[in-house]
N, C-alpha and C positions, 0 to 999 in steps of 0.2 A: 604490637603497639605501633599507633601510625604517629610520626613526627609531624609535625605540619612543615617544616623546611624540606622533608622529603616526597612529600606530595607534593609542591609546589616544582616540583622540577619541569622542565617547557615553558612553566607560565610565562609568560610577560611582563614582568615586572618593572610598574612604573616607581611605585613608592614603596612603604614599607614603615609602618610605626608598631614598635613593639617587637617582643621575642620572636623567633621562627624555631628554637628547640624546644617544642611544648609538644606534648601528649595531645593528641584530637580525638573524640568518641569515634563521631562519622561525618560524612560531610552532607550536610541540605541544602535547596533553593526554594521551599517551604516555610517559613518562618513560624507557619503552625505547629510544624514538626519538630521544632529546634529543641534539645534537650543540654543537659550537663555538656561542657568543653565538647561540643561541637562546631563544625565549620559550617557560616553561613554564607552562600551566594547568593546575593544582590541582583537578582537579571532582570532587564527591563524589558517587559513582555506587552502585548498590544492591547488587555484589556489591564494591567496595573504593574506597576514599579517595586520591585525590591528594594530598592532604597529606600523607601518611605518606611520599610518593614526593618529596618537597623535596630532600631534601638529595640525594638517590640521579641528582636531576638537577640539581642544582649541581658535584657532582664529576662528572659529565658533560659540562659545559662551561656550562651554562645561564647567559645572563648577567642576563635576571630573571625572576623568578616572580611570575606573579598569582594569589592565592589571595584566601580567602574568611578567613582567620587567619593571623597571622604565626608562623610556626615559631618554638622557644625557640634554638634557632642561628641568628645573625643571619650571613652570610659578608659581608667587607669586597671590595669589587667589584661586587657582585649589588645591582641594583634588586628591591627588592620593591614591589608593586602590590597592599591590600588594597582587594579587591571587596565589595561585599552577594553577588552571585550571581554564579558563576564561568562559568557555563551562558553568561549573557547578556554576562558581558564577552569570552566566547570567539567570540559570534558577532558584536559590535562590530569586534574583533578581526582577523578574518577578513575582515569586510567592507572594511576599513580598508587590510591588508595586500593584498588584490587589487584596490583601488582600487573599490572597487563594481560589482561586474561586472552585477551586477542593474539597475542602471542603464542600461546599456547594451545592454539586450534586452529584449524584451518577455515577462515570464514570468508564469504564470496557475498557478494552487495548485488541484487537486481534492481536497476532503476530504468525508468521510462514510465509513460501514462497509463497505457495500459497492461498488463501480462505479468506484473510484479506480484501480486499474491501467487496465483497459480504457479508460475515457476520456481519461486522459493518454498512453497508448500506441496507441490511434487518432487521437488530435488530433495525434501524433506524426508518425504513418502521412497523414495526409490534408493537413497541411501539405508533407511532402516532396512528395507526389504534387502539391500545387500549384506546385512549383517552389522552394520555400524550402529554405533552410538551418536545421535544428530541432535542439534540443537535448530529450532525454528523462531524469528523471531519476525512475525506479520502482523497485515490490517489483523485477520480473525484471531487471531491466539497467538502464544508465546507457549513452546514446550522445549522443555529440560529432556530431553531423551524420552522415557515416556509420561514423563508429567504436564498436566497441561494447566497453565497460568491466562488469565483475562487479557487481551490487549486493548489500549486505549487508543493510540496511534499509530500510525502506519509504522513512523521510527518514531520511538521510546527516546526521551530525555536522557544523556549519555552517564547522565547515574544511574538510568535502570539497564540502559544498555550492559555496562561492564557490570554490573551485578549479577545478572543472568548469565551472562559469557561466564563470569565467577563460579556461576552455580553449574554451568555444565562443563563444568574442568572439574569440577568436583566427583561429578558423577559417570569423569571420564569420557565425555563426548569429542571426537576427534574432529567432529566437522559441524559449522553451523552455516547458516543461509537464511539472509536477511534482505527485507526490504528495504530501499533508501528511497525514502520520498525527498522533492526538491525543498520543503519544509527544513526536513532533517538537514540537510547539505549546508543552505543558506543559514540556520540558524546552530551552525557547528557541533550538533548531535554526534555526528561521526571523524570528529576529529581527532586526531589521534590514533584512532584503528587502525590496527595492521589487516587490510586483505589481502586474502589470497588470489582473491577475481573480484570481475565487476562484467555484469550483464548489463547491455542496455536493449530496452523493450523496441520502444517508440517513441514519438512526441506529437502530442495532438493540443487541442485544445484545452484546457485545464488551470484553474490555478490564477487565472488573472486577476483574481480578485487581491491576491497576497503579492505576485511578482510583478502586476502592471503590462510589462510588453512583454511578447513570447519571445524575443531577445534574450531579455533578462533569464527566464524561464528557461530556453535552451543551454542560455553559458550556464546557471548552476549548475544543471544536469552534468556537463563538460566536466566544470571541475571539479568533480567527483573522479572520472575517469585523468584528470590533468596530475591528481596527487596521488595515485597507483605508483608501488613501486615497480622496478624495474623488473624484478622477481615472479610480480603478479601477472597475470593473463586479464585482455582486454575483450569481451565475448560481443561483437555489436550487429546489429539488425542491419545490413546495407540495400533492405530493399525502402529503408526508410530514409527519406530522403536529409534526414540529421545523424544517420548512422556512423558514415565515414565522419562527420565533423568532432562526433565522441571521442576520436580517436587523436586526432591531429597533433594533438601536443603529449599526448601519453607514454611514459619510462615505461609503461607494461608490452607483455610478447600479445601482438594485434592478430586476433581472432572472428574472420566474419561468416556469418550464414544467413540464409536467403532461402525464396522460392522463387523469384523470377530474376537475381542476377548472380553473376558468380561469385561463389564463395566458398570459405575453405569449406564447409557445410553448408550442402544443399538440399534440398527437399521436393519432392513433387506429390502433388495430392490425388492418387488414383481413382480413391472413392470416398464419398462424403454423403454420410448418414445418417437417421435419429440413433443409431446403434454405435457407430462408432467411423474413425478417419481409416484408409488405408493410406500408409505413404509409404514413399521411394525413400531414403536417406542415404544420401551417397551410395547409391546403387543395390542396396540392400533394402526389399519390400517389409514393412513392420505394421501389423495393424492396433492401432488402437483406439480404449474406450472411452476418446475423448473425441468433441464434435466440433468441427467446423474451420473455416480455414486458418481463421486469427486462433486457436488453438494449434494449426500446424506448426507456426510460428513458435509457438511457446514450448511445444515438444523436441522442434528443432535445436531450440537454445539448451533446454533441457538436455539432450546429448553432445550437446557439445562441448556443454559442464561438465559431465560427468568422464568424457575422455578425457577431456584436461585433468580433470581433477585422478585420473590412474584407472578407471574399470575399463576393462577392455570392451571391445566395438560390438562383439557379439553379446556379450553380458548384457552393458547397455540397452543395445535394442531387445534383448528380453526383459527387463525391468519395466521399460518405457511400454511394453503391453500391457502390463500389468497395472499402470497407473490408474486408479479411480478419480472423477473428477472432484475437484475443492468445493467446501461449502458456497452455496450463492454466485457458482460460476457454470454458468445453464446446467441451471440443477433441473429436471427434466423429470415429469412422469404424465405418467396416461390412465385416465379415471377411465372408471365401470361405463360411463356412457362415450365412451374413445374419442376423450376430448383430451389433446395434449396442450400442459399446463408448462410454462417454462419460465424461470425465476434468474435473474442474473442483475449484478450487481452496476451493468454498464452505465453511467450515470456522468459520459463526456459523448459529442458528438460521436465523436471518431468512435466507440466503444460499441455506443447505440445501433450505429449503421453497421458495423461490422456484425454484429448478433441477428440485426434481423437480414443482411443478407445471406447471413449464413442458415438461415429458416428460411427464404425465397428461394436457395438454391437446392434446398432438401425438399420442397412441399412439390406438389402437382399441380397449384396453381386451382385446383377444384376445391380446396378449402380455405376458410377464411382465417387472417392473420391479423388476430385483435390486441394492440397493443397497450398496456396503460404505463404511463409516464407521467415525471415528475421533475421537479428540479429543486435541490435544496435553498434553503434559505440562506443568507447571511455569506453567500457565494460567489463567484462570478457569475455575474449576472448576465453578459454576452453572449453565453452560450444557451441562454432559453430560447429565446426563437429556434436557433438554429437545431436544436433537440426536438422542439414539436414540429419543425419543418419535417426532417426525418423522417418523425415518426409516423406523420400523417402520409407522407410520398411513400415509405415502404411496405403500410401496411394496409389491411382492407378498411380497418377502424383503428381508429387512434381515441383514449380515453385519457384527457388531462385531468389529474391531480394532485393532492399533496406529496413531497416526499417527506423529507425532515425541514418543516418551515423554519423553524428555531424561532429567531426574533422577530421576523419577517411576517405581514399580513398576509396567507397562500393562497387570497384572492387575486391577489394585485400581483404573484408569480406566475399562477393561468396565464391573468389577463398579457403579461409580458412574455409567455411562452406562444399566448394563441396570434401573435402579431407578425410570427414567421411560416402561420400556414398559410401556404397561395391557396389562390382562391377555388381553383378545379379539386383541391381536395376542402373545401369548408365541410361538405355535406358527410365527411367520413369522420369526423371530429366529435366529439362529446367531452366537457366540461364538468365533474362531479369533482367537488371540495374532498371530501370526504372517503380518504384513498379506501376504507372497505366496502365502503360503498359502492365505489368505482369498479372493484373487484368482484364484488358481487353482481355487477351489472352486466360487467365483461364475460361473466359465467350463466349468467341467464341468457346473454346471445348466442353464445358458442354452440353450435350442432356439433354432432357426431362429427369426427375425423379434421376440428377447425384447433386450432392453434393458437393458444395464451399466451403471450410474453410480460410478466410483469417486472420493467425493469425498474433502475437506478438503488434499491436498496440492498439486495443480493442476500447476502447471510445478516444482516442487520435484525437483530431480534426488538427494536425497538424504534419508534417515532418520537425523535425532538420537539416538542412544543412550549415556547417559552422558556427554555432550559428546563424542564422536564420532561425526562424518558416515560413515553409509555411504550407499555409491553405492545410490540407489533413484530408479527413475524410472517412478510408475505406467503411463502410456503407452504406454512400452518395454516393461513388463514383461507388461500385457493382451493388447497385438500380437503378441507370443511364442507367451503362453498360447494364442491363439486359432489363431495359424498352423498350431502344436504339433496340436491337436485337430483342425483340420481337413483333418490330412494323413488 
């Protein structure tokens, strides 16, 4: 039985009317959801207000509510709980209500722009393979050891967070690894949490649509690494040039690795192929089945996890062979007519250009490299030009279209994309609305031995329009295209 004065331990407490030794079901920030003597949060979120939603969860049964203001209805019965931030006493909250789950596993955070699914969903893959019980909590999925759960966002609202951490304490998971988006960070998802590490990717362009200046953008990233405790390892990228800044103010033991400066882990790229990387890792040659050099990156983070984390250096680099690459991260095949088809989920400058030079630096140059690209809606919008600049300068053809328009007219996204291609590539460019369209176009050009890349959706089984998903799965629908032509 949970008290409500003992979940509220951390909080913040401004005010307080009514009992705090009361029985609580569970806790919500749903007011749809609210049931008998549960706890309701109040959080003001960007498209509507929990506060408006008070009383609509007291006649639901709500027996208190923590907000950020006290409603002008007081109900006799109902504890109200006035917070500073509702965000932060909801993941006190939570943490409190499942007893600290975080405590009781070893959990490690990757954050940066790009390289966070992949390395949290190979540290995922490479601890089971070591025999452990792991928990994964990503963009693509959420798995309990071997069960696997829908994800919605990158990081999970910190009610489902410690639920899940819940669930694999349950089932005995000693280690879990999780992504932290700057979302999550800024809007106090991971507060609270006890980790064990913290990886940092990169920092590219991304996100201005929510954080305004890449300032802002950077310091959240920070302080994430700023509230590590001392206990914890600090894992950071220093070929990137906000790597060492992650670090600056950090209580954790500072950890860095690199390919072109020094670090405690280093890496060099020997060979780079549609087959796989060969690397150096601190003087020991490893090949693996993963491609391209912004993957060395992520392999290198990847061991330098998992020594921290206790498997020894040889073990390690056999694991790290063995990796398979993640859904919608140059997921890669080759049709009956030896047209290679390549699907990744790159969808920031910085992400874009690192994929297709990593297909410039693999091709002969004798085949063409048709790219189709998109940019979401409802996004930041400064980085469309600079995506179809890219993409038209890197490849032989560039095809704009939809991604996930959502609320957005993805007329008027083209036209905003096609305003960053210079002019000596205009004539490489093509314009189709209609992303299967565009797809299918890209496959009636493509000859024998030319190269597809259809970026920014990656594993995304579906297209936003208007707030409706429809079923779209680029992968699905390129392997079609291609079967299709090469009958």
């Amino acid at each position: 039985m949970n008290i409500l004065k003992d979940i509220l331990y951390k909080v913040h407490l401004e005010a307080v009317q009514g009992a705090t030794d009361i029985a609580v079901n569970k806790i919500e920030f749903d007011s749809r959801k609210v049931e008998l003597n549960d706890v309701f949060v109040a959080i003001r979120g960007l498209l509507s207000d929990g506060h408006d939603f008070i009383e609509k969860a007291v006649n639901q049964g709500a027996i208190a509510i923590v907000c950020e203001e006290f409603p002008s209805k007081i109900v006799n019965g109902v504890t109200y709980v006035k917070v500073e931030n509702s965000n932060e006493a909801l993941a006190h909250l939570a943490n409190n209500f499942y007893e600290n789950p975080s405590l009781k596993l070893r959990l490690v955070g990757v954050t940066g722009t790009n390289g966070k699914t992949t390395i949290a969903s190979l540290l995922y893959q490479m601890f089971k393979k070591a025999g452990y019980k792991v928990g994964l909590l990503s963009t693509v999925k959420i798995m309990v050891d071997e069960t696997e759960y829908k994800a919605t966002h990158t990081t999970p609202d910190s009610l489902t967070i410690n639920y899940y951490l819940n669930e694999m304490i349950e089932v005995g998971c000693e280690f879990c690894f999780m992504e932290v988006s700057s979302h999550g960070i800024h809007q106090k998802r991971t507060e609270g949490l006890h980790f064990e590490g913290g990886i940092f990717t990169n920092l590219s362009h991304d996100h201005l649509d929510y954080h305004k200046t890449f300032a802002e953008y950077r310091d959240v990233k920070k302080s994430y690494f700023d509230n590590l405790p001392k206990t914890a390892f600090a894992i950071t990228n220093v070929d990137d040039k906000n790597g060492s800044i992650m670090l600056q103010n950090t209580k954790a033991k500072k950890i860095t690795y690199a390919i072109k400066s020094y670090a405690d882990y280093k890496a060099q790229v020997l060979e780079n192929q549609f087959t796989g990387l060969l690397l150096k890792i601190n003087n020991n040659e490893v090949w693996t089945k993963l491609i391209g050099s912004f993957n060395a990156y992520n392999l290198l983070a990847i061991y330098a996890t998992a020594v921290e984390l206790g498997i020894e250096q040889n073990e390690a680099l056999r694991l790290l062979s063995e990796l398979e690459s993640v859904s919608g991260r140059f997921q890669y095949f080759i049709s009956s007519g030896k047209i290679t088809a390549i699907v990744d989920y790159a969808h920031t400058p910085d992400a874009l250009e690192n994929v297709l030079n990593t297909i410039n630096n693999i091709r002969t140059k004798n085949e063409e490299l048709i790219t189709v690209v998109g940019c979401g809606g409802d996004r930041d919008k400064t980085k469309r030009p600079i995506m179809a600049q890219i993409a038209s300068e890197l490849s032989t053809r560039a095809i704009f279209t939809s991604d996930n328009p959502r609320t957005e007219d993805p007329q008027v996204i083209i036209e905003e994309m096609e305003k960053g291609v210079e002019a000596q590539n205009f004539k490489k460019t093509l314009s189709i609305l209609d992303r299967k369209q565009a797809i299918k176009t890209a496959c009636q050009l493509a000859q024998p031995n030319d190269i597809i890349l259809i970026a920014g959706k990656g594993h995304e089984t579906y297209q936003e329009i208007n707030g409706v998903r429809h079923d779209f799965d680029d992968l699905k629908i390129v392997k079609e295209l291609l079967s299709q032509l090469n009958k």
